[in-house]
Steps between C-alpha positions, in 0.01 A plus 500: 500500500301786483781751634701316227284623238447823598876573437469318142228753391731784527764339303292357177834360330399198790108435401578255249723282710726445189804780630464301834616179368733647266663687777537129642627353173809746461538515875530099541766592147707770729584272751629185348677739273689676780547173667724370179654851483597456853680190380679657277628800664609316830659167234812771440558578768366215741480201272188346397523195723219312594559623884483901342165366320363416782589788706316675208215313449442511927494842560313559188225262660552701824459815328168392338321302762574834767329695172223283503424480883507917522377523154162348616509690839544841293225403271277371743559870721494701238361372169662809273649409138686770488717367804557206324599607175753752708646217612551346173640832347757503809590155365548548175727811545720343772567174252557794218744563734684245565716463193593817596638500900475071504834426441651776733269403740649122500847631512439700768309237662796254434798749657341548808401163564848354401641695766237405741341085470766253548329219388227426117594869421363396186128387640497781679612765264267363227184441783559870619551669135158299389331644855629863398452501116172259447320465799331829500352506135394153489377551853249792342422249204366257746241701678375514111289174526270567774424873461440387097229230652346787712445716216399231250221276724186633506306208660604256755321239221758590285826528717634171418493572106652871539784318694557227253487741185762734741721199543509397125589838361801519779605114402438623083725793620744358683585248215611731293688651746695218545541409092542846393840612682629138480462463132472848344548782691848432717678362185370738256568812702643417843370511869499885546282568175249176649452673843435825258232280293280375750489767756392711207243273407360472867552884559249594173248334689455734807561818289224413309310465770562830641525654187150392433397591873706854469637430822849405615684655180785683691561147634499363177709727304754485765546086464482571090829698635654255702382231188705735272802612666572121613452426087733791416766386772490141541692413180792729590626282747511121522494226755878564604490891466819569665712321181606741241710259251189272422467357129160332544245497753166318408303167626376196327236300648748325760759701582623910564763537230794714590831530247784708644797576275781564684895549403631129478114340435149489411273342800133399537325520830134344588477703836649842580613408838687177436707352302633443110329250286717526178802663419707540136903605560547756252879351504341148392720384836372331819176678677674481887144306599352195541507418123884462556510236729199313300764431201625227686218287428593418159877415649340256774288345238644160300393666170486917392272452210163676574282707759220613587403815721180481676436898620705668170419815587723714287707235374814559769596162557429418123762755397756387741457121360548639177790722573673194699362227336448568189397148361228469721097492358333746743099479572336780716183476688367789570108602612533898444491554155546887618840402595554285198490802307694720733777280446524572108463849570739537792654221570704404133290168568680267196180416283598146452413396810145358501275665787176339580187684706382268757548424811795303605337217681273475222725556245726158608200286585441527111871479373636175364910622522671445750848715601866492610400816730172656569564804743137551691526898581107591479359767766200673533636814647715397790335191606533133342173380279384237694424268245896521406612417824363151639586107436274494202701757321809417536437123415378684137824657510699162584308351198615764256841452609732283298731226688704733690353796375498787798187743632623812620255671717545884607391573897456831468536563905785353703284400750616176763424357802206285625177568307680735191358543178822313391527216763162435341596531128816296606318196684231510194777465233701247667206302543468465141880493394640414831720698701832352390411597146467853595737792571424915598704816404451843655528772289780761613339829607179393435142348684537223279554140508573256187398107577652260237295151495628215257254240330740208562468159692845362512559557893802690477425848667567817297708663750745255441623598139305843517780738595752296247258478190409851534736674376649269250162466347494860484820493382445237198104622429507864506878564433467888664766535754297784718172217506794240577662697800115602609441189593802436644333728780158362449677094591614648857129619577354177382313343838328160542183486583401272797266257509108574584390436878178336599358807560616640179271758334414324200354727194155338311261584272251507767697693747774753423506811720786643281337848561496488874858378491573746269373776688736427802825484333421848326399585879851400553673678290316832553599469844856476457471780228291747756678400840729769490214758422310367824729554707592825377130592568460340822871704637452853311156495427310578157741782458809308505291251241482785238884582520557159446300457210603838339 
């Protein structure tokens, strides 16, 4: 203890112990803030799964419990402050940073690896990009605890009650690390300006310091640099900084929010790497995806008199009713009220159809209607919520449904074969509305996959006057020739859907693995997308790669 305190007398910003635990308070702050930041910039371009939490939470934990162990080992050699507060000015700046060379970093992460893992390119991309970007920093943070304890105990008697005052302050800290970006800081001002916010919060603290020591201040005005020119630059270019034609790029508190106006339509994107959440036809006329195909459930349903959309989004599918059917009362669900708004602004959203903020699940348990069609088309990201894909759920569903009222559910992966994401979803839905009562539609040119299920209990399968009722339904409902001759095309891709085996994967409340699944058929896909690159690499070598790609 004594070495301990010699150091402290030279630096008399430490005598009263109060900077100590205030460098704990803001440090215990920094790291649950760059945790949720890390969230947030892998969600665009990873997803924000449960499996890419985890990933983020574990090497988060690694990074921290390595600080720790060497954090006590440095302290314990050689009890200097100034060391320690180095470390947390390193920190700070590279976080400053990451706004900055983050998202480059991930896309450069993500091209090599494509070319390169065969198999969970998306654990591993994500795992490696938080090892790269997050390890370090939060690494330094953790060695904060233990050299803070050296400096602050001045008595064995008193040990226990420096640590527990040192472990509040980081706990006092670390909540509002975690409230501050969810609630205020992310929404209000986005995940680049957050990362900006707390590192300069945690970086004041070790300029002080040497500022008040009149030591170090080369080192500090160079991270004030780094803090500045990542400020300056950030906000120049966004999470997908290779698009030129983008309307709106923001976040809400769930999602990424991408709008791309192109020629022939307006679309809205939750991740910049895959896939189109909402689209409005500038020519009013059919999209060419998924939400096609889905106007056949009012056709297979007995009556075309109201629906609700569970996962609105931008109100694509609600258009299309309207355009089609234009009798029809239209509810939307929708639990982004970011994207609610996006679709009055972008989207020519019609303002007479009511939108609710909730959650779907939620939403329905509460509702006393009931439906001719309810289309279930809510993702989080790329992956299914799990509480909108097991038994429980879709009995809701069957509830809300009229007598021979149709649920059409989008499967946003074509994905089959033993132990799919939509074997599963299959086997779950046909164990509520039974597999005779149930029919599946891919979507031309697309990943997609439209499953029609029909609340009835007369016996008579619905493949049997499917194809026939289709289109004259569509025919004597709509009364548009292009929606009739449509699904002309969509009654020769109409499947049925067999029955579930004993050892059917069976989704529940208790256990739905929808991410896992979910993860493999995108594993699928990005595997048939980057074969040809592979073996272009593994034949000509990384040169022949870049000719390819040019």
């Amino acid at each position: 203890m004594a070495k301990a305190s010699e150091r402290t007398k030279d630096r008399p910003i430490l005598n009263s112990k109060i900077f100590l635990y205030i460098t704990e308070f803001f440090s215990g702050m920094a790291v649950m803030a760059a945790e949720l930041g890390a969230s947030r910039l892998l969600a665009p371009y990873f997803s924000s799964s449960q499996i890419v939490w985890t990933i983020i939470i574990g090497t988060i934990m690694i990074a921290l419990a390595l600080g720790a162990v060497f954090g006590g080992r440095w302290a314990d050699r050689d009890p200097d402050p100034d060391r320690l507060y180095r470390r947390i000015l390193i920190a700070a700046a590279w976080i400053a940073l990451i706004p900055l060379v983050g998202k480059y970093l991930i896309i450069a992460i993500s091209g090599l690896l494509i070319v390169t893992v065969s198999t969970n390119f998306l654990v591993v991309a994500a795992f490696v990009s938080c090892m790269i970007i997050f390890v370090p920093p939060l690494f330094l943070l953790g060695t904060v605890t233990p050299g803070l304890n050296k400096f602050a105990t001045d008595s064995l008697d008193t040990n226990a009650s420096v640590v527990g005052r040192l472990s509040a302050c980081n706990t006092i800290g670390s909540i509002l690390g975690t409230f501050l970006p969810t609630f205020v800081t992310i929404p209000a001002v986005g995940t680049f300006v957050t990362f900006l916010i707390f590192s300069g919060v945690l970086m004041a603290i070790p300029i002080v310091y040497f500022v008040a020591a009149r030591t170090r201040l080369v080192a500090s005005a160079v991270s004030v640099v780094a803090f500045v020119v990542s400020a300056v630059a950030s906000p120049m270019s966004g999470f997908a900084f290779w698009e030129s034609n983008l309307a709106y790029e923001g976040e809400s508190i769930y999602n990424y929010l991408q709008v791309k106006n192109l020629s022939d339509r307006t679309i809205l994107s939750t991740n910049v790497l895959f896939g189109v959440q909402s689209v409005s036809m500038k020519d009013r006329g059919l999209t060419g995806m998924y939400y096609d195909t889905a106007l056949a459930a009012p056709a297979l349903a007995d009556r075309a008199d109201s629906a609700l959309i569970l996962g609105m989004g931008t109100g694509t599918y609600a258009r299309q009713l309207r355009r089609y059917y234009p009798g029809m009362e239209i509810t939307g669900v929708e639990i982004d009220s970011k994207i609610t708004a996006l679709a009055g602004e972008y989207f020519d959203q019609p303002a007479d159809i009511p939108v609710t903020t909730y959650d779907g699940r939620a939403w329905l348990a509460a509702d006393r209607n009931t439906y001719d069609v309810i289309m279930v088309d809510a993702y989080q990201d790329i992956t299914i919520p799990f509480q909108m894909s097991s038994t429980e759920f879709f009995k809701l569903v069957r509830r809300h449904l009229n007598p021979g009222g149709v649920m059409v559910v989008n499967m946003n992966m074509i994905s089959d074969g033993e132990g799919s994401i939509n074997e599963a979803l299959s086997d779950t839905i046909a164990s509520v509305f039974g597999a005779s009562n149930m029919l599946t539609a891919d979507v031309p040119n697309a990943t997609n996959r439209e499953l029609f299920a029909k609340a009835t209990d007369d016996g008579s399968p619905l493949a049997d006057a499917a194809r026939g009722d289709l289109v004259a339904n569509t025919a004597a409902r709509s009364g548009d020739g292009e929606l009739e001759r449509y699904m002309n095309g969509v009654s020769s891709r109409l499947r049925e859907v067999e029955e579930p085996g004993v050892d059917a994967t069976i989704l529940t409340d208790d256990k739905a693995p929808v991410e896992v699944l979910g993860m493999r058929a995108i594993d699928r896909l990005i595997a048939e997308q980057a074969g040809p690159y592979r073996e272009i690499l593994r034949t000509e070598g990384i040169g022949g790669l870049m000719r390819a790609v040019q």
